[in-house]
C-alpha positions as CSV (number, residue, x, y, z in Angstrom):
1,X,-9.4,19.4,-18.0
2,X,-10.1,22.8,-19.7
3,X,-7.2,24.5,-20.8
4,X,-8.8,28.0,-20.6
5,X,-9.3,27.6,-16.3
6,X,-7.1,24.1,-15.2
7,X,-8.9,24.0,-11.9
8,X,-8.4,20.3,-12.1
9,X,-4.4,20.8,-13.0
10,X,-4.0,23.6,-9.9
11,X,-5.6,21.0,-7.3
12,X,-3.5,18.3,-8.8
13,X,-0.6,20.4,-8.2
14,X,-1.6,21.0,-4.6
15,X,-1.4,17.7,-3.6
16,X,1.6,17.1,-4.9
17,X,3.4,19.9,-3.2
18,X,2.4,18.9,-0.3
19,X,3.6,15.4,-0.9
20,X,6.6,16.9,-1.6
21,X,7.0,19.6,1.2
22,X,5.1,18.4,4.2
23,X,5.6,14.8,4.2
24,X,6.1,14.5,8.0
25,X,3.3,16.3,8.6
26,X,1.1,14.2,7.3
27,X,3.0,11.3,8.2
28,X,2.2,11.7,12.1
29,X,-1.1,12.6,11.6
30,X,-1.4,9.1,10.1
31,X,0.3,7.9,12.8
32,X,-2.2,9.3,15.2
33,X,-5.2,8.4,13.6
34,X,-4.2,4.6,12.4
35,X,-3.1,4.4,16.4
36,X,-6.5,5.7,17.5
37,X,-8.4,3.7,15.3
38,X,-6.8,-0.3,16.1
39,X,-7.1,0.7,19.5
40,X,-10.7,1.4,19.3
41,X,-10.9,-1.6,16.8
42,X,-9.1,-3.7,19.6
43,X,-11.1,-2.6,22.2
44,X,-14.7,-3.7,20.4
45,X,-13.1,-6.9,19.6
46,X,-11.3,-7.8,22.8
47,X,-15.1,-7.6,24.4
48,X,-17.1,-10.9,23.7
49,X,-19.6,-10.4,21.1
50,X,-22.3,-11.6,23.9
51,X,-21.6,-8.8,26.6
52,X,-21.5,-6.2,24.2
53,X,-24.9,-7.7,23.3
54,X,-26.1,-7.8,26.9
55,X,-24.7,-4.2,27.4
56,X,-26.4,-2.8,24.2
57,X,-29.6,-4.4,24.9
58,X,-29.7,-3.2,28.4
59,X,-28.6,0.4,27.5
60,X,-31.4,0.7,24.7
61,X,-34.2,-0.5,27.3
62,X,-32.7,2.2,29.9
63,X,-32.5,4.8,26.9
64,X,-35.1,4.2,24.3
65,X,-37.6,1.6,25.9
66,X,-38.3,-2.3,25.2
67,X,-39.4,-2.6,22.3
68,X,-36.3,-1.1,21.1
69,X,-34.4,-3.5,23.3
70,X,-35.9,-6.8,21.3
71,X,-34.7,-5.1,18.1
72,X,-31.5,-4.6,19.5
73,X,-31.3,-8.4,20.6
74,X,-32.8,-9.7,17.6
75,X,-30.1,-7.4,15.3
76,X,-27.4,-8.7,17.0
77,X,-28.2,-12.6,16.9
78,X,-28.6,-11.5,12.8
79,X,-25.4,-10.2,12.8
80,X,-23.6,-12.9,14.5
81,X,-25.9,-15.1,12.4
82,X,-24.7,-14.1,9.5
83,X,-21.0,-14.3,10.3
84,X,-20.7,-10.5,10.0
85,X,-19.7,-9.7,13.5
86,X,-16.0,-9.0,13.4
87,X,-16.5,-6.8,10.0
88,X,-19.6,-4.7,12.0
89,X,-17.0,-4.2,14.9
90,X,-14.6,-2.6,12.4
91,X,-16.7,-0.6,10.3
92,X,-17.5,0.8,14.1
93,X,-14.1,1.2,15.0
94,X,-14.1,3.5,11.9
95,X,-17.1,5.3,12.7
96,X,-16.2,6.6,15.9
97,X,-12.6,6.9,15.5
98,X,-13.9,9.5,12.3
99,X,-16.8,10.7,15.0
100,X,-14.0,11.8,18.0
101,X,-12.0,13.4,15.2
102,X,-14.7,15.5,13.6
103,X,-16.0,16.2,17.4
104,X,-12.4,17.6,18.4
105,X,-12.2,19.8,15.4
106,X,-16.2,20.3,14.7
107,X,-17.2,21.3,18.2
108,X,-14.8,24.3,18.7
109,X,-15.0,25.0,15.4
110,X,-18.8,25.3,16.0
111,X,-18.3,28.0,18.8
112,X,-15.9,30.1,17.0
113,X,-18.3,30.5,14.2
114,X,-21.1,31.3,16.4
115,X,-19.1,34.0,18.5
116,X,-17.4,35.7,15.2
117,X,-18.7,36.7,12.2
118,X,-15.5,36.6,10.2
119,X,-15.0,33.2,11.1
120,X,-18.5,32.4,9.6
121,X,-18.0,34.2,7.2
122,X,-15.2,32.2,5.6
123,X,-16.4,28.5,7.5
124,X,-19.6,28.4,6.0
125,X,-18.7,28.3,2.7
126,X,-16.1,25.7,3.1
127,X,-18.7,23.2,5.3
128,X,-20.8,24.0,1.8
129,X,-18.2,22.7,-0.2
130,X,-17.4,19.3,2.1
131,X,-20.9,18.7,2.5
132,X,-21.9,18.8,-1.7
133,X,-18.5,17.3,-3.0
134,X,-19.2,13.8,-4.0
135,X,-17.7,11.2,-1.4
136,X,-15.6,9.4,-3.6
137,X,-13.8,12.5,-4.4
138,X,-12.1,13.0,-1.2
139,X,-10.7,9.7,-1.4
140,X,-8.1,10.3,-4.4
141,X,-6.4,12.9,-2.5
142,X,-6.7,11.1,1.2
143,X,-5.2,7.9,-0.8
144,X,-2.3,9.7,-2.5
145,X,-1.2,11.5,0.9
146,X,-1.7,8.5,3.4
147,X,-1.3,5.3,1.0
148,X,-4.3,2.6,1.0
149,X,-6.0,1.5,4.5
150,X,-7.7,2.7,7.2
151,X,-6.1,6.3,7.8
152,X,-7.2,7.6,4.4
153,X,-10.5,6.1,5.1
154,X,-10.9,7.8,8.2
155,X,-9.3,11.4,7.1
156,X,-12.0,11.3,4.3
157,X,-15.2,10.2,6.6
158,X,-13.8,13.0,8.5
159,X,-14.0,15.9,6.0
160,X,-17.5,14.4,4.8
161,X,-19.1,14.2,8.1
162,X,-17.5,17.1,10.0
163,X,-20.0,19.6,8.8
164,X,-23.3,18.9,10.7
165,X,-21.9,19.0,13.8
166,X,-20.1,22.1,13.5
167,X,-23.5,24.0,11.9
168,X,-25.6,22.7,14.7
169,X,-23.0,23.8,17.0
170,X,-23.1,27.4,15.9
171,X,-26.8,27.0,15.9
172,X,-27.3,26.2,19.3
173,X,-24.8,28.6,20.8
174,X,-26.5,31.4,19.0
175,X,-29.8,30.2,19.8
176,X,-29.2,30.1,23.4
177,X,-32.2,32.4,25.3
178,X,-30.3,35.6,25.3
179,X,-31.9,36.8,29.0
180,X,-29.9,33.6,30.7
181,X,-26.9,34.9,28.8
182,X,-27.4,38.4,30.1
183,X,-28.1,36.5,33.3
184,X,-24.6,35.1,33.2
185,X,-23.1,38.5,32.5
186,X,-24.8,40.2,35.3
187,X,-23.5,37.5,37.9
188,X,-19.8,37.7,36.6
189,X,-19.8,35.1,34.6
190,X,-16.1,35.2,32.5
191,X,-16.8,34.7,28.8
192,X,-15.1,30.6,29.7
193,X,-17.8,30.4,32.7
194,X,-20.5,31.7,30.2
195,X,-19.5,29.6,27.4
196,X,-19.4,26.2,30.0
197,X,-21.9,27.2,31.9
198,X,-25.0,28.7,29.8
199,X,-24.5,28.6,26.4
200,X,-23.1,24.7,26.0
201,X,-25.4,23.5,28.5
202,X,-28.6,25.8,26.6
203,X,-27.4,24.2,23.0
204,X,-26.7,20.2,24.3
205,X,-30.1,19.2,22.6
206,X,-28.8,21.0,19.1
207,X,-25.2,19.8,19.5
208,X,-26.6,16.5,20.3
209,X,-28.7,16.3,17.1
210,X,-25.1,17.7,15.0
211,X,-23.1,14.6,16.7
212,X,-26.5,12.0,15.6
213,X,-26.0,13.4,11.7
214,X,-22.0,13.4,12.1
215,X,-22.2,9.4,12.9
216,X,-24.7,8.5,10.5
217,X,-23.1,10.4,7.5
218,X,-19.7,8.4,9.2
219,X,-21.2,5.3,8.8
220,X,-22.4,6.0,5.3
221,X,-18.9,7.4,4.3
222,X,-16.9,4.3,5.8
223,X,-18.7,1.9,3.8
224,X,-17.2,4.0,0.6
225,X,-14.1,4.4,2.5
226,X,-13.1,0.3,1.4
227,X,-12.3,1.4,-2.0
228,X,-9.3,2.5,-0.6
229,X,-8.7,-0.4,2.3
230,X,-10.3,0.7,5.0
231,X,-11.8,-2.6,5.8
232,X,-15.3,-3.3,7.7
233,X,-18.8,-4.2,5.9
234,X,-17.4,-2.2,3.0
235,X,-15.3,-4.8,1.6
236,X,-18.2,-7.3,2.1
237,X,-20.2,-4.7,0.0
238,X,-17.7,-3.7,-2.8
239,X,-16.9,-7.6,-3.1
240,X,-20.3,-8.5,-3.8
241,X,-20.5,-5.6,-6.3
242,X,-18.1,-7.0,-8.4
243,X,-19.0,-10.7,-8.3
244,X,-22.1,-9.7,-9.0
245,X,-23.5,-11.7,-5.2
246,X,-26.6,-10.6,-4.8
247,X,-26.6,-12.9,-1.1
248,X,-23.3,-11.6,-0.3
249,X,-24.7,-8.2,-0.4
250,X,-27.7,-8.4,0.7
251,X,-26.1,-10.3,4.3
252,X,-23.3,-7.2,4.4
253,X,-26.3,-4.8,3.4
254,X,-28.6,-5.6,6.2
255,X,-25.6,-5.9,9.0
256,X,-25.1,-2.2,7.8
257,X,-28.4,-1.2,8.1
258,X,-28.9,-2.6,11.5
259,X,-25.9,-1.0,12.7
260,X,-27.5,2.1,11.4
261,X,-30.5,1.6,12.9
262,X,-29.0,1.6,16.4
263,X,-26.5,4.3,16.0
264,X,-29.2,6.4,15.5
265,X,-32.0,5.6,17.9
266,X,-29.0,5.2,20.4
267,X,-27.3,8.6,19.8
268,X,-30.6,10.7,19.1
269,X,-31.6,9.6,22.5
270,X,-29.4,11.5,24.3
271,X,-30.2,14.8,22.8
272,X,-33.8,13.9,24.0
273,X,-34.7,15.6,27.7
274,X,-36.0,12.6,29.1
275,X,-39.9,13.7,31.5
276,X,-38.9,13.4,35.2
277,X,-41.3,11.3,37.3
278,X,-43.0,13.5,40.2
């Protein structure tokens, strides 16, 4: 670290004061998020791995089509194949216990920015900085404040995906057709009435496309997040990394990349306004 400007030694410094000042702060916000995510880890595994099968295949024909709905049967049986099931249940676990954080934070967030210009003006730069720091950087910090496992994981998918969701939030709301808005006003519309009523329901397909990014960088951060414990396909894929198992990770790989595949197609099909049969 440069002596002349120890940006390194003030950050460094940060942490550790709030290590030493806020401890139970941060202690029950671990609490909350290691409760939230075993129970949605609990739930996905209580379910057999066949109905959620049955359930996902007959979802993605109702959302997507059938074609989709083969892939979705044939990724699963590849999954449970492979013997990667109860690791893919995890690393989803972790993806949308990150995903209803960053939503409950990301979404208001959104709308502030979008109704204030002093709140953009100081957001903006920050969802700048959490969307070019490198991944693994978050993890030191989320490791030293929460220990090793699945909270720090989740804290640091959290700050890595937020930002879509709350840009494409703003966006919508501001690109909302401003004659329904004035259409609003002039029925007497309160500004909560407006907000519920117009402007959310005018920026769903925006939003929509903000929460399809915010799971997909999730998934991608997760799979980093096992250098610190947070369990799933990562470990699968950092194991295999350092024996050197090409097989190992090329299984783990692919059960990422189907879950992927899925997320996606799954999620970015409800921000799609589906024709309506005459």
């Amino acid at each position: 670290m440069s002596e002349f400007l120890p940006i390194g030694e003030w950050a460094d410094q940060a942490v550790n004061f709030l290590l030493e000042n806020d401890s139970g702060t941060f202690g029950a916000l671990g609490t909350f998020v290691g409760s939230l995510t075993e129970l949605v880890e609990q739930a996905l595994m209580f379910i057999p791995s066949w109905v959620l099968a049955v359930v996902l295949t007959a979802l993605a024909f109702r959302r997507v089509g059938w074609r989709f709905a083969l892939f979705c049967a044939a990724a699963v049986v590849v999954i449970i194949g492979t013997g990667f099931w109860n690791a893919t249940m995890a690393t989803l676990a972790l993806v949308i216990s990150a995903t209803l954080i960053s939503l409950m934070v990301g979404v208001p967030l959104g709308i502030w920015t979008a109704k204030s210009r002093l709140a953009a003006y100081f957001v903006r730069p920050s969802l700048d900085f959490m969307q070019t720091m490198p991944a693994f950087v978050y993890l030191i910090p989320a490791a030293m404040l929460f220990g090793l496992g699945k909270v720090p994981g989740v804290l640091a998918t959290v700050i890595f995906a937020m930002p879509p969701v709350v840009r494409l939030t703003s966006l919508g709301i501001r690109q909302v057709n401003s004659e329904q808005v004035e259409a609003g006003v002039t029925f007497g519309c309160t500004p909560w009435q407006l907000l519920f009523k117009v402007q959310i329901p005018g920026a769903l397909p925006s939003i929509m496309a903000g929460i399809n990014q915010t799971i997909m960088m999730a998934l991608s951060m997760v799979i980093i997040a096992s250098m610190v414990g947070a369990g799933g396909l990562g470990n699968d894929v950092l194991t295999s990394i350092s024996r050197l198992d090409i097989g190992l990770g090329f299984e783990s790989g692919l059960a990422v990349v189907l879950l992927a595949i899925i997320v996606d197609r799954m999620t970015e099909s409800f921000g799609v306004t589906r024709p309506t049969k005459a």
